[in-house]
C-alpha positions as CSV (number, residue, x, y, z in Angstrom):
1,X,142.2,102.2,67.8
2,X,138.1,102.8,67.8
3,X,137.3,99.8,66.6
4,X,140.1,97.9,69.0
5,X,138.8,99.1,72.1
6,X,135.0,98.2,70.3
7,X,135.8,94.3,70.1
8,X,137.2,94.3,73.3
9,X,133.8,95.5,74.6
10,X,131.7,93.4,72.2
11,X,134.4,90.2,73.5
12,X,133.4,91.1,77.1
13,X,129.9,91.5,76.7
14,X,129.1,88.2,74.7
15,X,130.6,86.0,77.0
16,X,128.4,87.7,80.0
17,X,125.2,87.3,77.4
18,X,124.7,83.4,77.1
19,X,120.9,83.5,76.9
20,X,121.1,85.3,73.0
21,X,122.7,84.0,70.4
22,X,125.9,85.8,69.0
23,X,124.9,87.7,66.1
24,X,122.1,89.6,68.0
25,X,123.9,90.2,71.0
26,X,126.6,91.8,68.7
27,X,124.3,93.9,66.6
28,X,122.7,95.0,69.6
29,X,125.8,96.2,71.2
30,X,127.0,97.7,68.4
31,X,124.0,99.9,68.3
32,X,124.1,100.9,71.6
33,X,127.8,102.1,71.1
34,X,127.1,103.9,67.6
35,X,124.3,106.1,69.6
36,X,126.5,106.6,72.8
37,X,127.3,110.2,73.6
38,X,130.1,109.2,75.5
39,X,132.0,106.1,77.4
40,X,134.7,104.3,79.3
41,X,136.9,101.2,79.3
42,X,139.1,100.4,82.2
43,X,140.6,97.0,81.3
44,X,144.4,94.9,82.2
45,X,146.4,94.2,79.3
46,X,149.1,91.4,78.8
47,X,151.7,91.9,75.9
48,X,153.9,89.4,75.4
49,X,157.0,89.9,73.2
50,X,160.9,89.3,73.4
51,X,160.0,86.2,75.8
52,X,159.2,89.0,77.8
53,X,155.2,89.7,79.7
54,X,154.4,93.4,80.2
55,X,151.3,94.1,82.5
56,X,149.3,97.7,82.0
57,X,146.5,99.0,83.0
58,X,144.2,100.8,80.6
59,X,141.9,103.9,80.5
60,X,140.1,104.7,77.8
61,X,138.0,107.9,77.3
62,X,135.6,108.6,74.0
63,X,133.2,111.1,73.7
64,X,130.7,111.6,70.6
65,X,132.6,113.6,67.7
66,X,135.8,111.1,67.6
67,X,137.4,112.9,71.0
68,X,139.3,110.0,73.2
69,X,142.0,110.0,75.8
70,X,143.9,106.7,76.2
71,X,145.8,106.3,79.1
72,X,148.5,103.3,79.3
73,X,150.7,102.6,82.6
74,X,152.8,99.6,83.0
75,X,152.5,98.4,86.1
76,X,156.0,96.8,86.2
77,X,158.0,100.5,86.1
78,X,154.8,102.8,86.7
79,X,155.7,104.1,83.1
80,X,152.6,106.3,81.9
81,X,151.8,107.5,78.5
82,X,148.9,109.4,77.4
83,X,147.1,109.5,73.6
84,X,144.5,112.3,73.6
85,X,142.7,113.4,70.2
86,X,141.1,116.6,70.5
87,X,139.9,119.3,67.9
88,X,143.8,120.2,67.2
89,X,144.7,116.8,66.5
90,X,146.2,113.8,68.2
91,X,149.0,114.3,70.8
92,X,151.1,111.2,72.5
C-alpha cells in the first residue's frame, strides 16, 4: 500500500518538475519522503471493472513508524471504509 500511495506522489510530482531530468527528480523525492515525519495524500480515483466506472475520493494519512489511516468513499453511494494501522495492528 506504502509504496502505492509513493508512485502516485513521485507520478504527480514529475510531471510538475519539467526543468530536471527524471532520475534526479525521483531520487530527490524519494529522499524527502524516506526523512518525512509525517504526510498526506488527498487524491480522486477511477476504477474501472465489470464495464462498470467507480469514482472515490481518497485520504491518506502516514506518520513516521509505519502508522497510516486510509480513508476510501465512493462518491456514487457515499460508501465509506476506513484502513487504519496502528500499534495493535491493522483494522478495516
Amino acid at each position: 500500500m506504502k509504496k502505492i500511495i509513493v508512485l502516485l506522489i513521485t507520478v504527480i510530482f514529475i510531471t510538475g518538475c519539467t526543468k530536471s531530468d527524471i532520475s534526479s527528480v525521483t531520487k530527490s523525492f524519494s529522499d524527502d519522503v524516506n526523512n518525512s515525519n509525517s504526510y498526506e495524500l488527498l487524491a480522486n480515483m477511477k476504477i474501472y471493472g465489470d464495464e462498470e466506472e467507480y469514482n472515490y475520493d481518497l485520504n491518506v494519512l502516514y506518520k513516521k513508524d509505519k502508522f497510516y489511516r486510509v480513508e476510501l468513499s465512493n462518491l456514487d453511494n457515499k460508501h465509506r471504509q476506513i484502513i487504519l494501522k496502528n500499534e495493535d495492528g491493522v483494522y478495516v
